[in-house]
N, CA, C and O of each residue as an XYZ file, in Angstrom:
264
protein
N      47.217    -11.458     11.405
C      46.248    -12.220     10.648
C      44.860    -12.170     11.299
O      43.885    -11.954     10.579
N      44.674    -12.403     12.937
C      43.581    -11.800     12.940
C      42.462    -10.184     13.018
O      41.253    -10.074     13.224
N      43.253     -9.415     12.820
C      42.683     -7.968     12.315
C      41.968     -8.373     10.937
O      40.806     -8.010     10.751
N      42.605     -9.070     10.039
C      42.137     -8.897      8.553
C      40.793     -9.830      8.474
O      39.725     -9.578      7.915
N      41.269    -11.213      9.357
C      39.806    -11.806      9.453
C      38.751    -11.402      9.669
O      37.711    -11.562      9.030
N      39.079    -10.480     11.198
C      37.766     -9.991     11.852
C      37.298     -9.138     11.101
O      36.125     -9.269     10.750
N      37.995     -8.131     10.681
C      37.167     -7.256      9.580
C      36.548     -7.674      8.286
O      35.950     -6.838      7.608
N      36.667     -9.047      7.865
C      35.787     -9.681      6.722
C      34.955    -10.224      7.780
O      33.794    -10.146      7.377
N      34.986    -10.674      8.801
C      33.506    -11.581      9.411
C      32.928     -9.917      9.781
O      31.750     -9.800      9.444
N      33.352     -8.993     10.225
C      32.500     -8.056     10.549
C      31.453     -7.609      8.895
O      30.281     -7.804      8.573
N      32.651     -6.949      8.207
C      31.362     -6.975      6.935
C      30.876     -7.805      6.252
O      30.098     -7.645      5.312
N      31.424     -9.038      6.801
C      30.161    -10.185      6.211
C      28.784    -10.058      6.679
O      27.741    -10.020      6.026
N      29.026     -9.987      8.202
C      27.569     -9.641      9.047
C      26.830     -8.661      8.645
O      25.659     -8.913      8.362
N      27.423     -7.055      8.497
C      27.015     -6.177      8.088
C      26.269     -6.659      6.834
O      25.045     -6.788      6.831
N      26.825     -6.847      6.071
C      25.447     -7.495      4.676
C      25.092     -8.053      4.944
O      24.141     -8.078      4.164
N      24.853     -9.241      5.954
C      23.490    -10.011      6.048
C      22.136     -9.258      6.964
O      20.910     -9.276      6.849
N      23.196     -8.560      7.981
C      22.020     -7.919      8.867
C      21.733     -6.808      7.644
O      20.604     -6.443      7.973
N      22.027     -6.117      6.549
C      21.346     -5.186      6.097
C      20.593     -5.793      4.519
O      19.954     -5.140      3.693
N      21.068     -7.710      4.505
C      19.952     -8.002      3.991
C      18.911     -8.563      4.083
O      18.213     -8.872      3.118
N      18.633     -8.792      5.314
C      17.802     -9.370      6.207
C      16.797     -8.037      6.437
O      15.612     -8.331      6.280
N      17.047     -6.623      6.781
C      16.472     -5.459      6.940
C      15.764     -5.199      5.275
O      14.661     -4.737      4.982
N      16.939     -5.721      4.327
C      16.211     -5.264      3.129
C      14.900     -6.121      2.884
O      13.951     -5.704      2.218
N      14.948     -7.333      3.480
C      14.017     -8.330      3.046
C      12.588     -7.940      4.175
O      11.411     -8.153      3.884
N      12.842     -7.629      4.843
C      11.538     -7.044      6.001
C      10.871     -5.475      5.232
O       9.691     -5.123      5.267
N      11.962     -4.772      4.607
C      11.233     -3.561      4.047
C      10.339     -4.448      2.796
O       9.114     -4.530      2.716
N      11.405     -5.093      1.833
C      10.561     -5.764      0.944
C       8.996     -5.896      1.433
O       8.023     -5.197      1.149
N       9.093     -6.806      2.095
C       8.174     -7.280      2.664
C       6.752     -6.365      3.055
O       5.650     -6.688      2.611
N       6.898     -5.532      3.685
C       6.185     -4.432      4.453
C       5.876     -3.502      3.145
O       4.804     -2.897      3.120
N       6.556     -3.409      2.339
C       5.856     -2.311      1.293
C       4.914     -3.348     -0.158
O       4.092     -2.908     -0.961
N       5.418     -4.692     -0.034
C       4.198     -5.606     -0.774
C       2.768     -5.564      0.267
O       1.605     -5.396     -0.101
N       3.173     -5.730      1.377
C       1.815     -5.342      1.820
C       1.014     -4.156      1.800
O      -0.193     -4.149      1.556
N       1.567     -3.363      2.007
C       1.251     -1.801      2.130
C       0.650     -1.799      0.785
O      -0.465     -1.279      0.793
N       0.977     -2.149     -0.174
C       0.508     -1.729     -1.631
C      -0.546     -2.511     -1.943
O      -1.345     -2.062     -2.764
N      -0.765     -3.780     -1.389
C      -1.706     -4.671     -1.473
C      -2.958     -3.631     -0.275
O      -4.096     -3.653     -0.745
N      -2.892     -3.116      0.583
C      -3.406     -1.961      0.984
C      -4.082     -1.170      0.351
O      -5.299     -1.023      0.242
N      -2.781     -0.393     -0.283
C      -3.241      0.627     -1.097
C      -4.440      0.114     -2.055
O      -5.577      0.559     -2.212
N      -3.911     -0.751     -2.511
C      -5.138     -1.171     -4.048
C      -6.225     -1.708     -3.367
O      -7.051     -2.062     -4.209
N      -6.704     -1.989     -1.968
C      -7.837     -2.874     -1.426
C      -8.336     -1.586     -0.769
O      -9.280     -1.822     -0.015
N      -7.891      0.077     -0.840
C      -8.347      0.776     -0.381
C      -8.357      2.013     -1.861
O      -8.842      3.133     -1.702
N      -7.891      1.674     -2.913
C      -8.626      2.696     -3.959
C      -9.801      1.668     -4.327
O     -10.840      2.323     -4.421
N      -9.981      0.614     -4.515
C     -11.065     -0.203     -4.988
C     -11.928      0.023     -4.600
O     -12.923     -0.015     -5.324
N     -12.050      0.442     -3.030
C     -13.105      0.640     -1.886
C     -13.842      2.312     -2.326
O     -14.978      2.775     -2.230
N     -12.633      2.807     -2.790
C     -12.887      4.447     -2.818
C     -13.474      4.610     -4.442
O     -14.043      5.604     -4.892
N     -13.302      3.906     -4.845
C     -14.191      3.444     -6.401
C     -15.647      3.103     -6.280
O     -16.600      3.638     -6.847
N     -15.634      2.281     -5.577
C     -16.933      1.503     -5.485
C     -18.212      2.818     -4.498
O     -19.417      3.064     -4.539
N     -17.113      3.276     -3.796
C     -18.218      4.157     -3.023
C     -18.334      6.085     -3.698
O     -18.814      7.056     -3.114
N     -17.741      6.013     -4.967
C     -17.831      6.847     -5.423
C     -18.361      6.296     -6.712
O     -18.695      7.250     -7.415
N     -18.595      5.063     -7.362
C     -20.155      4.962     -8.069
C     -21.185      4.950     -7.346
O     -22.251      5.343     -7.821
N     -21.121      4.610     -6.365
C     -22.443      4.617     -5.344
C     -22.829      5.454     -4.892
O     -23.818      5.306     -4.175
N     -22.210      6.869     -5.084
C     -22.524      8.552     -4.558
C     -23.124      8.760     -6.127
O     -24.254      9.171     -6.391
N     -22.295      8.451     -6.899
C     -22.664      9.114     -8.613
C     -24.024      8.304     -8.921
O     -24.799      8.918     -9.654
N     -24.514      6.832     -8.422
C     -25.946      6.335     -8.614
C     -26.655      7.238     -8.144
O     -27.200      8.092     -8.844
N     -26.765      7.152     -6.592
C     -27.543      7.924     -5.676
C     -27.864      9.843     -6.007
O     -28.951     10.412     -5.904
N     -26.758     10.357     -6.337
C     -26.865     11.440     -6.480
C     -28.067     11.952     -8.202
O     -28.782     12.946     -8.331
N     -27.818     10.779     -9.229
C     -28.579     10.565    -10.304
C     -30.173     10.005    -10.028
O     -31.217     10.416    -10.535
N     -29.996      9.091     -9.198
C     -31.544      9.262     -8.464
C     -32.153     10.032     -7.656
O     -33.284      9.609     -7.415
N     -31.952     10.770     -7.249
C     -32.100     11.885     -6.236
C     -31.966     12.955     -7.205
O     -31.944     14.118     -6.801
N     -31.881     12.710     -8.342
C     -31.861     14.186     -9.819
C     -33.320     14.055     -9.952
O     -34.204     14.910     -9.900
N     -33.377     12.453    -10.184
C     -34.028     11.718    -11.503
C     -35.701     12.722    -10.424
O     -36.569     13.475    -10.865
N     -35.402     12.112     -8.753
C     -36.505     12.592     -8.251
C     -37.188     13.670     -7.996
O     -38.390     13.916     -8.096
N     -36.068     14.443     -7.569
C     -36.254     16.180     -7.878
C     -36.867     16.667     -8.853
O     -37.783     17.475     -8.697
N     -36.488     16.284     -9.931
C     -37.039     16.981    -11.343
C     -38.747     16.265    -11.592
O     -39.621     16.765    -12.300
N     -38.866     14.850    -10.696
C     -40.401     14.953    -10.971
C     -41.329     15.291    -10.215
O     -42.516     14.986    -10.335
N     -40.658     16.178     -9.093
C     -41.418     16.792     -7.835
C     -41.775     17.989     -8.365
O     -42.927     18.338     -8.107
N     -41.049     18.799     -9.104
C     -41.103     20.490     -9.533
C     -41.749     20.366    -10.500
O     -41.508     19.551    -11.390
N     -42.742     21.212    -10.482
C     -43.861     21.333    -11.336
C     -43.796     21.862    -12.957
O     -44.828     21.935    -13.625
């Protein structure tokens, strides 16, 4: 009788320690993605700000050339 126990408390543990691991990945890839989107936003904003600049720097060129 105790072989059969120990092997249910063993894979009892086993699922908690691998849902305890699942809950830390959870975890780590909500952040990561909260990342991701606070770093395409960034890559947005500084690629209207190349496409302004580069349109003013047209706008100026063309009234320098004769």
């Amino acid at each position: 009788m105790l072989w059969p126990m120990l092997a249910i408390a063993l894979g009892f543990l086993g699922v908690a320690v691998l849902s305890v691991l699942a809950l830390r990945v959870y975890l780590e890839v909500r952040r990561l993605s909260g990342q991701v989107a606070d770093a395409s936003r960034r890559i947005t904003d500084a690629s209207s700000d190349l496409e302004r600049a580069a349109a003013d720097l047209a706008r100026a060129g063309s009234a320098v050339r004769p």
